[in-house]
Residue, then its C-alpha position, 0 to 999 in steps of 0.5 A: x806266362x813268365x819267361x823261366x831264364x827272366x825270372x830266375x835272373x831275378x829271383x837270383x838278385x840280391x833281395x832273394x838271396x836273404x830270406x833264411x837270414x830274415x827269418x833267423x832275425x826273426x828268431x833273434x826279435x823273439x828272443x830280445x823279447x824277453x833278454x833281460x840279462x840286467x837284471x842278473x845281479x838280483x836274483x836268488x842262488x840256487x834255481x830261484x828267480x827274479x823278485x820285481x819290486x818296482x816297474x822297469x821300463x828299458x829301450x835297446x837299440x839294435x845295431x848292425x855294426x856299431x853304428x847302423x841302427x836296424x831297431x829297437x826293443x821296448x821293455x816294460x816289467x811290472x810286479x804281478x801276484x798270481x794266487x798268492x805267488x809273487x812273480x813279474x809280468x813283462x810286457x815287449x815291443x819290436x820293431x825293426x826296419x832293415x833296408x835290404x839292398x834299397x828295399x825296407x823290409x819292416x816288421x813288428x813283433x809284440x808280445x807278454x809273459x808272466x813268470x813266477x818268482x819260484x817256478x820262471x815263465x807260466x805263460x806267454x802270448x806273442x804276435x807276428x806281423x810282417x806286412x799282410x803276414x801274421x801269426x801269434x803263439x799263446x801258450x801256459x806251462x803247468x804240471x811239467x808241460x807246456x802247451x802253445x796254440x799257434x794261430x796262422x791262417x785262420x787256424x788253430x793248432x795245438x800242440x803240447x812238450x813235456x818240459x822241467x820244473x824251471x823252464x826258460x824263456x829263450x830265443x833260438x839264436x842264444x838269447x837268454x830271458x827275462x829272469x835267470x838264476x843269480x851268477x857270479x864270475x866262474x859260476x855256470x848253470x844249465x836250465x830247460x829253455x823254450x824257443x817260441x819261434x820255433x817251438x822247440x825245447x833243448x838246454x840253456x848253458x850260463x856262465x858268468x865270464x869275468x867282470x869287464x869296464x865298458x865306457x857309456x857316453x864317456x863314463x866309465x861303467x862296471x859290468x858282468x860279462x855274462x854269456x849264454x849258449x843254447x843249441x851251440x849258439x852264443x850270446x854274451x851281454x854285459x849287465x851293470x850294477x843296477x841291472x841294466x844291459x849295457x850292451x850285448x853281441x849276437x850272431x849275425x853282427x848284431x849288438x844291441x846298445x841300451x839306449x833313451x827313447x829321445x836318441x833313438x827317435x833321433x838317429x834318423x834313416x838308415x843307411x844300407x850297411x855293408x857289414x849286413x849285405x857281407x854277413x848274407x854272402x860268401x864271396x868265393x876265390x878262384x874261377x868264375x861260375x857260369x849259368x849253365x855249370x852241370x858239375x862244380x868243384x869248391x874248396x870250403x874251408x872253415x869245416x870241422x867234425x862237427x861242423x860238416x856237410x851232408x854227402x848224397x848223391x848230388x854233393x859228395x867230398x873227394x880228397x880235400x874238394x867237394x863236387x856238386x853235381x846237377x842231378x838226373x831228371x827221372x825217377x831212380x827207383x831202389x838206389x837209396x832205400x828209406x828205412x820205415x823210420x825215415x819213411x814215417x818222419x819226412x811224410x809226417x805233418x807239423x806245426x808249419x808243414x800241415x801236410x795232412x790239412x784238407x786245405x793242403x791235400x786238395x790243393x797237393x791232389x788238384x796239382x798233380x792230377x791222377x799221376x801215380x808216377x812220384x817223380x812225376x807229381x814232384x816236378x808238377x808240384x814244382x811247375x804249379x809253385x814257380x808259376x803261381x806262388x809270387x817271388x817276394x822277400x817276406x821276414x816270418x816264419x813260413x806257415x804252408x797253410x799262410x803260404x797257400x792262402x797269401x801265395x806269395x813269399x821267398x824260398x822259405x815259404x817256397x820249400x815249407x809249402x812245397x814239402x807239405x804239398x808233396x807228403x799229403x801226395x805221400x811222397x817224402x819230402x824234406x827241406x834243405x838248408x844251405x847256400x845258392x849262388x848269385x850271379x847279381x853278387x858274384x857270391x853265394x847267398x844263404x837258401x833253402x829248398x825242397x828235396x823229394x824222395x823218388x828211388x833217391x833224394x832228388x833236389x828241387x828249386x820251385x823259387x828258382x824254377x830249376x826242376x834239378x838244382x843246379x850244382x851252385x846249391x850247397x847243402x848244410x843240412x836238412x830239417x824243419x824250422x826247429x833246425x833252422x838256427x842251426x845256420x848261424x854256425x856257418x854264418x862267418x865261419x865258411x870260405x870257399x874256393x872254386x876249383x872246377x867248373x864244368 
């Protein structure tokens, strides 16, 4: 039996601080499988795509910084015809290697589309593997709808999303895809986009910005600077005359550099970068924050209209400070009343939270036993995680059924199962997405955990065992991994000042 105060202090280190920001990489990996910006310059006005009349093979390398390599990407575009339609089939490598806090944490991401010259992406089959982890989408776009099977452990689910007559390949961090429509500076164009790593639809903003010199190896180079907004999201890369990416800058720090095979295989190990470690936290001014804090009071700065957070009634905003509160721990019945609308969403099964699986409901019926008290069966459901689901820092995206079969995983994997566990009790359930604090860092570091619907939301930690989160858990949003993205319009912008302690 673990020791609870041990093992918290442990999972509060700086390796199981960083999982949100893991699987944003991995969003990022999925995008730069099809970001060829280069090849702008080529292609059709009005809407049409990309003609590929000769095989294009392309390395980037991918930075944090200017001179930490984290990766690199491996591009290899061919001409296909397909039932006399002319198109381009495209074929892409990932592999990164980031060396979080002394530990390598190593993933490989494979993947190939075909995309009609007239109608953009057809078809699409990527795969995920990290460490013993892995998943694959395989998906066909026809008749204004996409269809997408998601392979993950040892199951096959189908699902399908109306799309339009043009749809993009994207990434869900802004990153744009392997053809776009022809733009010169000033120009702007919106598509439908479609990010395979989270399965979401939503529109594509591009904008030609101006043309920019850049300097490559001492040689002056002519680029169009070209930025990309999905979801609020912003990329922006500079193409050169011969279609190629020159370089590119996305959220999280990380620019991407085109880059020889031989001077990639030549830069040799990585170092540890700071510029990572200082993106994962925030580190706060003012007083310190003990372990047993029951009531915190923080000045964040960095908030606007659009870009606020969530009041309940464990976090709540008084004069320009918010309070957060450590909740009571019993049910409390009738004080914030569900509507049947919000009833039926956060009981419903998806893609990753497979609630309604017989795999998760016997599980979720073992774990709680004949309890009808719901509050009850939630903090079961909590003990049983802590105790059994092992604490390791994993770069995927969590699947509950992967993470019941492996149980092992960070608090992705902790919050995705823990939510599908407890809506096959049918008992509404919700992930939360936000900050924790980290005594290790003497900084917040980016978390996710559940929240379970007992009279009101009541917040639960089962990756850092506290039956009641602790006050040091700023929430920023609820929602499933089609809203995880979300995260990066926080990431550099927030500062935080601690103003009470109690």
């Amino acid at each position: 039996m673990r020791q609870r105060k041990e093992v918290q202090e442990m999972l509060r280190s700086p390796k199981h601080l960083i999982p949100l920001i893991l699987v944003l990489f991995w969003v990022i990996m999925m995008g730069l499988l099809v970001y060829r910006e280069a090849i702008v310059p080529r292609l059709y006005h009005g809407g049409t795509w990309k003609r590929v009349d000769m095989p294009e093979d392309i390395w980037l390398g991918l930075y944090f910084g200017e001179e930490h390599l984290a990766g690199s990407v491996h591009l290899q575009t061919t001409p296909s015809r397909r039932e006399d339609e002319e198109g381009s089939a495209l074929r892409a490598s990932v592999h990164l290697d980031l060396p979080l806090f002394g530990k390598n944490t190593r993933f490989a991401l494979t993947g190939k589309a075909w995309q009609s010259a007239l109608h953009g992406l057809r078809e699409f089959d990527f795969t995920l593997r990290a460490e013993e982890h892995d998943m694959r989408l395989v998906g066909v776009v026809e008749s204004g709808t996409i269809k997408v099977v998601m392979h993950t452990a040892g199951e096959e689910m189908p699902f399908t999303l109306p799309v339009g007559n043009k749809l993009l390949l994207s990434g869900g961090l802004g990153l744009s895809s392997a053809t776009l429509p022809s733009l010169q500076p000033g120009e702007v164009v919106y598509l439908d986009s479609f990010d395979p790593a989270t399965m979401s639809l939503g529109k594509a903003k591009l904008e030609a910005l101006r043309k920019e010199t850049l300097t490559v190896s001492g040689h002056p180079v002519e680029t169009t600077l070209i930025e990309t907004t999905i979801s609020g999201i912003v990329t922006r890369a500079w193409i050169s005359a011969d279609e190629e990416i020159i370089r590119a800058e996305t959220p999280l720090g990380l620019i991407i550099k085109k880059i020889s095979p031989e001077d990639l295989f030549k830069e040799g190990d990585h170092d540890d970068p700071a510029v990572l470690r200082d993106t994962l936290t925030i580190r706060p001014r003012g007083l310190s924050i003990p372990d047993d804090v029951e009531r915190l009071t923080l000045r964040i700065s960095g908030l606007t209209e659009q870009l606020t957070l969530p009041e309940d009634s464990r976090q709540y905003k008084e004069g320009d400070c918010w309070i957060f509160e450590r909740q009571g721990g019993e049910m409390m019945a009738g004080q914030e009343a569900l509507s049947p609308s919000e009833t039926e969403e956060y009981l419903a099964p998806d893609l990753f939270i497979q609630s309604n699986h017989p795999r998760i409901k016997e599980a979720a019926q073992a774990i709680a036993g004949d309890t009808e008290d719901p509050w009850i069966a939630a903090v079961r459901l909590h003990d049983w995680m802590y105790e059994h689901i092992e604490k390791e820092h994993i770069l995927s995206v969590p699947s509950a059924l992967e993470v019941l079969d492996q149980r092992r995983g960070d608090c992705n994997e902790h919050a995705v199962l823990y939510t599908a566990l407890a809506r096959a009790l049918d008992i509404p359930a919700r992930i939360a997405i936000g900050l924790a604090w980290s005594d290790d860092l003497k900084a917040f570091g980016y978390h996710a955990w559940p929240e379970v619907y007992a009279g009101q939301w009541m917040a639960l930690d089962p990756t850092f065992g506290e039956r009641n989160a602790s006050p040091t858990h700023v929430k920023f949003f609820t929602g499933g991994i089609d809203q995880w993205a979300r995260l990066v319009a926080f990431v550099g912008r927030i500062e935080i000042e601690v103003v009470a302690v109690e």
